[in-house]
C-alpha positions, -999 to 999 in steps of 0.1 A, spaced: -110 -737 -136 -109 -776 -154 -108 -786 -120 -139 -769 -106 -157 -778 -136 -149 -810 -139 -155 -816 -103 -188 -807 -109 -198 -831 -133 -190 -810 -162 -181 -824 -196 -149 -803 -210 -159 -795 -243 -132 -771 -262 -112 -742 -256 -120 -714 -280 -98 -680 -277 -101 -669 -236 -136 -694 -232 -137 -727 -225 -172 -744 -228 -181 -773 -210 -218 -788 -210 -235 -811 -181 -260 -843 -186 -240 -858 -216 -225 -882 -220 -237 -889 -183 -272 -881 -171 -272 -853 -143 -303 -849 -128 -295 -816 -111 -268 -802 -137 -284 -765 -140 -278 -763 -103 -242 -778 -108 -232 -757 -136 -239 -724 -116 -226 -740 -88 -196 -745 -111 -192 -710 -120 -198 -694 -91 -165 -719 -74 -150 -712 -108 -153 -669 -95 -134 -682 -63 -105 -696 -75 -106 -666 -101 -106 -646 -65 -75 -666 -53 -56 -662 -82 -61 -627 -87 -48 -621 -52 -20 -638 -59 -15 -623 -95 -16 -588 -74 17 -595 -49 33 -602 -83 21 -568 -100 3 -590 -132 -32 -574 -143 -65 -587 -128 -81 -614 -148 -117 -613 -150 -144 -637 -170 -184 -640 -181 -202 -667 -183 -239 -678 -195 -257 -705 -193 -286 -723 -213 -310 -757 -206 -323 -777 -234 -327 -798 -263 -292 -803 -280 -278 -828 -307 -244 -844 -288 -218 -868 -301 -189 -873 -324 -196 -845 -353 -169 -838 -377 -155 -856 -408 -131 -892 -402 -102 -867 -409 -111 -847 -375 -141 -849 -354 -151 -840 -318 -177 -850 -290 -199 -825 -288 -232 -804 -284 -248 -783 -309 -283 -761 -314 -302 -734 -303 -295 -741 -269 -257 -738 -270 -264 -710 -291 -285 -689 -268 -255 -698 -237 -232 -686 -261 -252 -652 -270 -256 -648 -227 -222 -652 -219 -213 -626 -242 -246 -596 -227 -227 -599 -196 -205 -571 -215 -238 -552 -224 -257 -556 -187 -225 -552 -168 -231 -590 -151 -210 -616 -145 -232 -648 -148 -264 -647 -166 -285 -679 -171 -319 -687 -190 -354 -685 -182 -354 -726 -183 -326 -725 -159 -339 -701 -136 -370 -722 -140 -347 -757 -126 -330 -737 -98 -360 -714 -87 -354 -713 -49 -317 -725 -46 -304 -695 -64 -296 -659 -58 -309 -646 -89 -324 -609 -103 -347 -606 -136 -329 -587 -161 -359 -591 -182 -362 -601 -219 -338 -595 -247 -330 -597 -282 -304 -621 -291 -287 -620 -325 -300 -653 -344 -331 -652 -326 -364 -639 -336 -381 -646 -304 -365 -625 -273 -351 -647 -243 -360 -636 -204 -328 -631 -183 -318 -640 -154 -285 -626 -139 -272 -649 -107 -259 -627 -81 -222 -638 -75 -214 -628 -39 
């Protein structure tokens, strides 16, 4: 999956329990990164395939993962203390990706992505309205956008 991603432009961010975030357009500008990032993820589902046809022959459970992705303003750098510190992103933005990734459980989807990143791939991708939701944190509700993975 760091492979894919990272082919793709994608900044490796952290590993956190089973996720890994990554972000695009920092510290290198990416004109087109919504497009690459669902581009990323739906490769990412691929090799997920691959390697749960493989994992089969050797009678090991299927592996499956979620993802959601968010465009916007964010604050990126070195945040920590001089003790330990990391590059990386943080607001709303990363927030509301976050929050997504995790109504895939809720909506029964795989990938679902914001209405500013439908609104950057309009046209290139296969993508159904799942309408708008509440997301914890958020007073305002967010318009949904699931990507159909083939």
């Amino acid at each position: 999956m760091c492979q894919v991603l990272i082919s793709e432009g994608a900044t490796l961010d952290k590993f956190i329990g089973d996720c890994i975030m990554s972000f695009w357009n920092h510290p290198h500008p990416c004109d087109d990164h919504a497009y690459r990032a669902i581009h990323a993820v739906l490769r990412c589902f691929e090799e997920l395939e691959k390697l749960n046809q493989e994992n089969a022959k050797k009678g090991l459970p299927e592996l499956q993962f979620r993802a959601g992705i968010n465009t916007g303003r964010v604050l990126a750098g070195n945040f920590g203390s001089p003790e330990r510190f990391d590059y990386t992103i943080l607001g709303d933005t990363v927030n509301v990706a976050a929050r997504l990734e995790q109504l895939n459980r809720e909506l029964g989807t795989k990938l679902l992505i914001s209405e500013n990143v439908c609104n950057l791939v309009a046209g290139r991708v296969n993508m159904q309205a799942k309408g708008e939701v509440s997301i914890r944190g958020r007073e305002a509700k967010v318009e949904v956008y699931e990507v159909v993975v083939p």
